[in-house]
Structures are given as C-alpha cells and as structure tokens.
C-alpha positions in Angstrom: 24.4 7.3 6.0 26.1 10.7 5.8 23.6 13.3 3.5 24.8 15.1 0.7 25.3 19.2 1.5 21.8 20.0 -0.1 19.8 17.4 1.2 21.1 18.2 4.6 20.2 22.2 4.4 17.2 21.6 2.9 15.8 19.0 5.8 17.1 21.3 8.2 15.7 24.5 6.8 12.2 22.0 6.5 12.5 21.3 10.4 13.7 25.4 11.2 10.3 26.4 9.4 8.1 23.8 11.3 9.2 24.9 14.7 8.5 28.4 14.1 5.7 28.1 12.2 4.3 25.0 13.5 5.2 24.5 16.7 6.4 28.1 18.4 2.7 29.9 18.0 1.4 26.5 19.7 3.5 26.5 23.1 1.4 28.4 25.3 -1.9 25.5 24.2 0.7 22.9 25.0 1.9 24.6 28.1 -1.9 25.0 29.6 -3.6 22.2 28.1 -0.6 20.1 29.1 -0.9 17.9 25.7 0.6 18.1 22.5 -2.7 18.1 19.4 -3.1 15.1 17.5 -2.3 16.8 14.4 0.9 18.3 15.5 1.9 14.9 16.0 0.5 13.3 12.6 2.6 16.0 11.2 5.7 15.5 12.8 5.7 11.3 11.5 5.0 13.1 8.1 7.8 14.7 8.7 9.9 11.6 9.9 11.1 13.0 12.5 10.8 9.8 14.4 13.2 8.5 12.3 16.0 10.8 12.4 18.5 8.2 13.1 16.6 5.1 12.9 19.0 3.2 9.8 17.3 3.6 6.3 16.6 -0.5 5.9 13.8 0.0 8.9 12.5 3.2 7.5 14.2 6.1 9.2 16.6 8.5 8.3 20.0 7.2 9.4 21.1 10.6 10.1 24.7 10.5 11.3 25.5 11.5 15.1 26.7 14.9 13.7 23.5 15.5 11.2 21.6 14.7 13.9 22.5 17.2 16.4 22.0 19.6 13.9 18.9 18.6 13.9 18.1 19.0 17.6 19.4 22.5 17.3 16.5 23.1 15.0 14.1 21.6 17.6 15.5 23.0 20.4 14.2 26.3 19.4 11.1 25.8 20.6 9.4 24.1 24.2 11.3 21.1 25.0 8.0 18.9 25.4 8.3 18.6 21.2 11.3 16.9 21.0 10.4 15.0 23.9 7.6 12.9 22.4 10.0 12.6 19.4 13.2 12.2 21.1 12.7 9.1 22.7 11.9 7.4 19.4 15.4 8.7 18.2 17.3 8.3 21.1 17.0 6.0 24.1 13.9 4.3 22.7 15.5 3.1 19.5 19.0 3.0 20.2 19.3 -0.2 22.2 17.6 -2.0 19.5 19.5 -0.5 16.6 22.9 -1.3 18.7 22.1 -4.9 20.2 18.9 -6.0 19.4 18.6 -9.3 17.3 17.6 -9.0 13.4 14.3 -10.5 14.2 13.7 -7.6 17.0 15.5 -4.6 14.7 12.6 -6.0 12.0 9.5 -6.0 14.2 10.2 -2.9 15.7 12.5 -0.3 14.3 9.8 0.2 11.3 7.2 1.0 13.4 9.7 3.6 16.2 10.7 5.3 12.8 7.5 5.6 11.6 6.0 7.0 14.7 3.2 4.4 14.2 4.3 3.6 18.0 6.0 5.8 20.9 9.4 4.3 22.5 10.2 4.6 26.3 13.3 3.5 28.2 12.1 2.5 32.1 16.0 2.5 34.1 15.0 4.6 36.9 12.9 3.5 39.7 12.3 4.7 43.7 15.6 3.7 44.8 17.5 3.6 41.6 18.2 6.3 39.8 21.7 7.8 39.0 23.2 4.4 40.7 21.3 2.3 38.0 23.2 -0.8 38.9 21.1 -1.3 42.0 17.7 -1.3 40.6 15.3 -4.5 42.5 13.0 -5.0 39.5 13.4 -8.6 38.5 12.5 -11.1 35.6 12.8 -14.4 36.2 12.7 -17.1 33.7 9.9 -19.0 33.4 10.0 -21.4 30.4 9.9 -19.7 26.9 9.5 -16.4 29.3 10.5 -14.3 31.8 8.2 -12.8 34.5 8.7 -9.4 35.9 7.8 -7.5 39.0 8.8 -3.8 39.8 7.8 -0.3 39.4 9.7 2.2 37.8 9.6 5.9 37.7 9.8 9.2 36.0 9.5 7.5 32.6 9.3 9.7 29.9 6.1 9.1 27.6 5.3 6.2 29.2 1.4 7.2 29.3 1.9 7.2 24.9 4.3 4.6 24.7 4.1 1.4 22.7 7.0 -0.5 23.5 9.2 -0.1 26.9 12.9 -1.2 27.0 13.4 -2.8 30.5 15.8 -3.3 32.7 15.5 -5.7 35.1 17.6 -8.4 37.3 17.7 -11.6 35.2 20.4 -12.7 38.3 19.1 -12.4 41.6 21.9 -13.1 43.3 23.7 -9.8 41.7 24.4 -6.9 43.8 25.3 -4.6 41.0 25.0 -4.0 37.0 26.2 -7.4 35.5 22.9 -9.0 37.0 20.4 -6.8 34.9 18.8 -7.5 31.3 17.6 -5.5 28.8 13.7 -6.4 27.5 11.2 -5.3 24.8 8.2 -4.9 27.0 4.5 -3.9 24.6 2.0 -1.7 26.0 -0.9 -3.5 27.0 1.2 -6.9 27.8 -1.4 -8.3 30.9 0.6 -6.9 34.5 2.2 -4.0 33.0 0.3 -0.6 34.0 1.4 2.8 33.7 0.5 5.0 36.7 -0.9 8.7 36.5 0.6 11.7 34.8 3.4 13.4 37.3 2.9 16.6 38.2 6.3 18.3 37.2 7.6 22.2 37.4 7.9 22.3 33.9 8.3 20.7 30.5 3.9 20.7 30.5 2.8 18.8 27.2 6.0 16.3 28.0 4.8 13.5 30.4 6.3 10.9 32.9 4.6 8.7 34.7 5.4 5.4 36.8 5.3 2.1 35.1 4.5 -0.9 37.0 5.4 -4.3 36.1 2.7 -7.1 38.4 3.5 -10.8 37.5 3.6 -9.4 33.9 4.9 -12.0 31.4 7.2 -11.4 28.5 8.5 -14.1 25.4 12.4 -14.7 26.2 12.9 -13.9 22.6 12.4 -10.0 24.1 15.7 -9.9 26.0 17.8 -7.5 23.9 20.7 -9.4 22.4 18.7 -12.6 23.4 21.1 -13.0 26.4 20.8 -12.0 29.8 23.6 -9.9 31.5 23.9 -7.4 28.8 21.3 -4.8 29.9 23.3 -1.8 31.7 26.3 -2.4 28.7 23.5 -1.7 26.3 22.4 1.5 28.5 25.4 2.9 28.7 26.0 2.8 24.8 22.4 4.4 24.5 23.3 6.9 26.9 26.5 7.9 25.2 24.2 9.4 22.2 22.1 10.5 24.2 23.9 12.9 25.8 25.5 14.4 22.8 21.5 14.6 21.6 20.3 16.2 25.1 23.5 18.7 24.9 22.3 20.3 21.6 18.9 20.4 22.4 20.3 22.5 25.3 22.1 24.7 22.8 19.0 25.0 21.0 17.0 26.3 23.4 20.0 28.6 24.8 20.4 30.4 20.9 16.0 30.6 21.1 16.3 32.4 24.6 19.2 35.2 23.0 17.2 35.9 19.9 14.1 36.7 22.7 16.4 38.7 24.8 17.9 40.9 22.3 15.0 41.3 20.9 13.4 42.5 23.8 16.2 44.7 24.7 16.2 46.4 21.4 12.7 47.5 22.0 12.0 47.9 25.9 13.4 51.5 26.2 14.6 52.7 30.2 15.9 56.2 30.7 15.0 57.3 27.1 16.6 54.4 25.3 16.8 50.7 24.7 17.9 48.8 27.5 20.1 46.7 24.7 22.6 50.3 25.4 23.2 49.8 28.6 27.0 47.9 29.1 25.0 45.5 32.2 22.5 44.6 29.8 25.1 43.7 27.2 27.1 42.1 29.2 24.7 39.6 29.8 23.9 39.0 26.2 27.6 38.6 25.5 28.3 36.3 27.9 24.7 34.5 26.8 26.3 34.4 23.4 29.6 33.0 23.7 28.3 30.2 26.1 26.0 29.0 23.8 28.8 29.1 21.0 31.3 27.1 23.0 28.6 24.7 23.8 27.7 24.4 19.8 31.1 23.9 18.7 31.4 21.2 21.9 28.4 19.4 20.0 29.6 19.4 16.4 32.9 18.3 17.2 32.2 15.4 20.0 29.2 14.2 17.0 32.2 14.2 14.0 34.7 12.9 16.4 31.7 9.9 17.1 30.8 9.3 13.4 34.8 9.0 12.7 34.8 6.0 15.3 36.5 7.9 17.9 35.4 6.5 21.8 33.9 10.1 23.0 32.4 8.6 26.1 33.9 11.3 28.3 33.8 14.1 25.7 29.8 13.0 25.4 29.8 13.5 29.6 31.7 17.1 29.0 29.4 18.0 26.5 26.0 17.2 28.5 27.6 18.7 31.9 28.6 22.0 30.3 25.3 22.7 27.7 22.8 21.2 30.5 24.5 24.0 33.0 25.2 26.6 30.2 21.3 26.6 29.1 20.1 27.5 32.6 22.3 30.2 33.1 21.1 31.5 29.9 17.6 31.0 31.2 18.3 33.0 34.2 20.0 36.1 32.0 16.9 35.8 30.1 14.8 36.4 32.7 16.7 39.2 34.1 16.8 40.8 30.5 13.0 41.0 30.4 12.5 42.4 34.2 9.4 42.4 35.7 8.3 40.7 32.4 10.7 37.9 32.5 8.6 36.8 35.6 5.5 37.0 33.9 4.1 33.9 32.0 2.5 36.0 28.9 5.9 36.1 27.4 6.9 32.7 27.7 10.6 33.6 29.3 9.6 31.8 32.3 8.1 29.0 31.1 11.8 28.1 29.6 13.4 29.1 33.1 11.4 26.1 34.6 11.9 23.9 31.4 15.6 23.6 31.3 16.3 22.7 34.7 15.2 19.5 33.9 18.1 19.3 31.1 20.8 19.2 34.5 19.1 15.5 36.0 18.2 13.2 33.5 20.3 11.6 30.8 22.8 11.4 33.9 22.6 14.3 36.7 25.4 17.1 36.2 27.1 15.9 39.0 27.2 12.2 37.6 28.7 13.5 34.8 31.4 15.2 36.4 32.1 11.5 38.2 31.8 9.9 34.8 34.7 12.5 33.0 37.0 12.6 36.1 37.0 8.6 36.6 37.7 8.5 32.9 40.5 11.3 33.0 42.2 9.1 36.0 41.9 5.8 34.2 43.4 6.7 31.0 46.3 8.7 32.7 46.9 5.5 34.3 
C-alpha cells in the first residue's frame, strides 16, 4: 500500500538519520570486527526495517517497489554489509513467499521475516551452478509426506544468521534444465542441513556468506513453495526481478555517499596553494561522478513506478542493475583517485567502498548476464 507524502518523508528522513548517525560512525568496528553489534541490529527490527515490503497483514510495511527504493537510497549511504543482513529479509528472502507461497506458509513465516525475529536466505548458487541456475545437481526427492535433500550450495548470503532458507532443488531427476527444480522452506537447525564456515571475501566485512549443506536432510512436502513441484526457477526469476531494481539503488546510494566524500575532500585538501576541487581534472571527475549517479537514480524511480503501475519491467529491471552495478564502481574508482595517496589508505574509508561495490557487478545476476537477459528480450519482442 502506497504511503501518503508525509508519512513517506518522514520514514525516510527516520532511516537518513539512522545511517549517519547510527550506522556511518560504526563502519570501521563492522569492517575489523567483521560483525554487525547486537544492538545495531535490535534497533534496526525497531525500526522495521525488515519489513519494508513485507504486505501489512503479516506485519511489514508493504512499501511499494518505488517507496522502497527510496529507501535503499537511504541505506545505501553507508557500508553495504547493513543492508545486507536487512536486505535479504526484504528482498529474496521474502519475496518468493509473498509471490507464491501458500496462505498457510505466507502465515507461518512472513510475521516472523518482517519482524526480524528470524533472518531469510535464498541458497540458488552452488559449485557448478551459479549464473546458469537451471543446472544446479542438488535434489529432493519425495519420500512420503517429505522430501529428502542432498547438495551443497554456495556463497549464501547470511546463511551463518539465517532462520529459514528458500531452496532450490531438483524435485525431477530426470530434468536437464530449469523446469525440474522446486522451490522449498528449509528451517535452520532441520537434522542434515549445516552451514559451513564464514568465506573469506575482499570486501563487504560484517556481511557474511557461507556454504550450506544439505546431508539426507528431511523436509515436510507442505514446504514446497506453491505446494507443487516444478515451479522453483519461475518463482526465482520473479524474486529476482525486484531484486535487481532493489540492488540498483543501493548502488546509487552508495555512488551519491562516495561524491558527498569526494567533494568534500576536494574542497579541503589544498595542492599548489588551493583546493584541489579548482582544478578542471579534479572537477571533471566529480561531474562525471555526478551525472552517472543521477541517470542511474532516475533509472531506479522510474523502472519502480513503471512496476507498481503493472508494467512487465523485466528487461528495464536487467538495464537498471547492469548500468548502477557498473556506474557505482566507476564512481568508486574516481573516489579513490580524488583522495590520492589517501584514497589508498584504509583510515578514510574510501577504499573500503572500492572493494565493497565490486561485489554489486556478480550477484543478483553478473553484469554480463544481464546484458544477455536485456538483449534476448530486445530480440524477442522485435520478433
């Protein structure tokens, strides 16, 4: 449900003043210690920002696609590892079950996913699946009222906190590509399902994957999303489609954070008896900073308005998360330059973001899977 003018400023002016005065003084302790504090995250389910577009009945916010991303411009303004924990609740942790889950699955979890009581994680990838999700080897077969499943997957976003896991798995073994695999509500702690160790990754510290592996682990049949087999990659692939518009202005988010440091800095670092922020170079690369992360903002809002009217923005989704996930780490990169000597060192934080946003151009869909996804899409519509 679409918020009124005021109620919309005011919950994004709430978020805007948690992230800087919450979360922004906290991202070198998240970055070193690698962990976000407890109360940072008792405050963000105070918050409800688990919720954002979980629908009201189970508790969340129902924030529309385009309130949303304003939202995630808000929380892009600070480490990515933040919106992570949150994100997955919002996005590809929820979504699934807010599109095709039953009434009885919506019930027993949505409450708890917008309420932050548990984590949600979506386990697609594994070792030899990852952007060509259709041949994943994980399987579930049916074994009377359940299904048994054996796999591992990998790279799963907060699978070490999570407290339910959407799935996907082969249901047909006979299946060589997408129309075989199943969807399933999978709880932490179900006997064969254990999460590996923490991956060691370049950046995002505080934000953790891990592998997730599934040993003879049994699960009720009544945990297939939609209560039917076969429908698992259809029901990524609507998930996915929000997600991307979500990951997009996060991207912009992070890109507007990374100009605010950058003038900043040029308007005080003086070279040659003046600011740096004089110089045409330097300028240069704040303009062109600038107006990318502009034309990535006004991508955002319109592909989210476009969405809520009922419009199919599959490939405009695709554009968006190819252009903002690129368009962030050249910003990064400007950034750094900006700052010099001190772009490179970790006191100011510059570099930290450098080695956060690369992950923004692989998951969600790599940039170059996107590129397929808006080019086969351009083909079959002109035909």
């Amino acid at each position: 449900m679409a918020l009124d003018a005021d109620t919309l400023q005011q919950l994004l002016d709430t978020v805007g003043r948690f992230v800087r005065e919450r979360l922004v003084p906290l991202e070198h302790t998240v970055a070193d210690d690698d962990a976000i504090p407890e109360e940072i995250v008792a405050e963000m389910r105070e918050l409800g920002l688990f919720g954002l577009s979980v629908p009201e009945e189970y508790g969340g916010l129902g924030l529309t696609m385009a309130e949303e991303v304003q939202v995630a411009f808000e929380l892009g303004g600070t480490s990515p590892a933040f919106r992570s924990l949150l994100g997955t609740n919002n996005g590809i942790g929820s979504q699934g079950i807010v599109i095709d889950g039953t009434p009885e699955q919506k019930a027993r979890y949505l409450p708890k996913l917008a309420s932050g009581e548990i984590i949600g994680s979506f386990a697609l990838t594994e070792p030899e699946a990852g952007s060509d999700a259709g041949s994943l080897r994980t399987s579930a077969r049916r074994d009377g009222d359940h299904y048994v499943l054996n796999g591992t997957k990998r790279f799963i976003t907060n699978a070490p906190e999570a407290g339910l896991f959407t799935v996907f798995a082969r249901t047909d073994p006979e299946s060589r590509d997408a129309k075989g695999v199943s969807a399933f509500l999978v709880e932490a702690g179900t006997p064969g399902l254990t999460v590996g160790k923490l991956d060691r990754k370049m950046g995002q510290k505080g934000a953790h994957t891990a592998d997730v592996i599934f040993e003879d682990c049994r699960v009720p049949a009544a945990n297939i999303i939609g209560g039917k087999e076969g429908q698992g990659f259809k029901t990524a692939m609507k998930v996915l489609d929000r997600g991307r518009l979500h990951i997009a202005s996060v991207c912009v988010g992070v890109a507007e954070r990374l100009i605010r440091d950058s003038l900043a800095y040029a308007m005080e670092r003086k070279q040659f008896g003046q600011p740096i922020a004089e110089f045409q170079l330097v300028q240069a690369m704040l303009a062109d900073s600038r107006t990318e992360a502009y034309a990535g903002r006004c991508m955002v809002l319109e592909t989210a308005r476009r969405k809520d009217a009922g419009v199919d923005v599959s490939t405009d989704a695709a554009c968006c998360k190819l252009f903002c996930s690129e368009m962030v780490g050249r910003v990064a990169d400007r950034a750094v330059q900006v700052h010099g000597g001190a772009g490179y060192i970790a006191d100011y934080g510059v570099e930290r973001f450098y080695r956060d946003v690369r992950l923004f151009r692989i998951y969600e869909g790599t940039s170059q899977i996107q590129q397929l996804v808006i080019a086969r899409n351009m083909i079959r519509e002109a035909a």
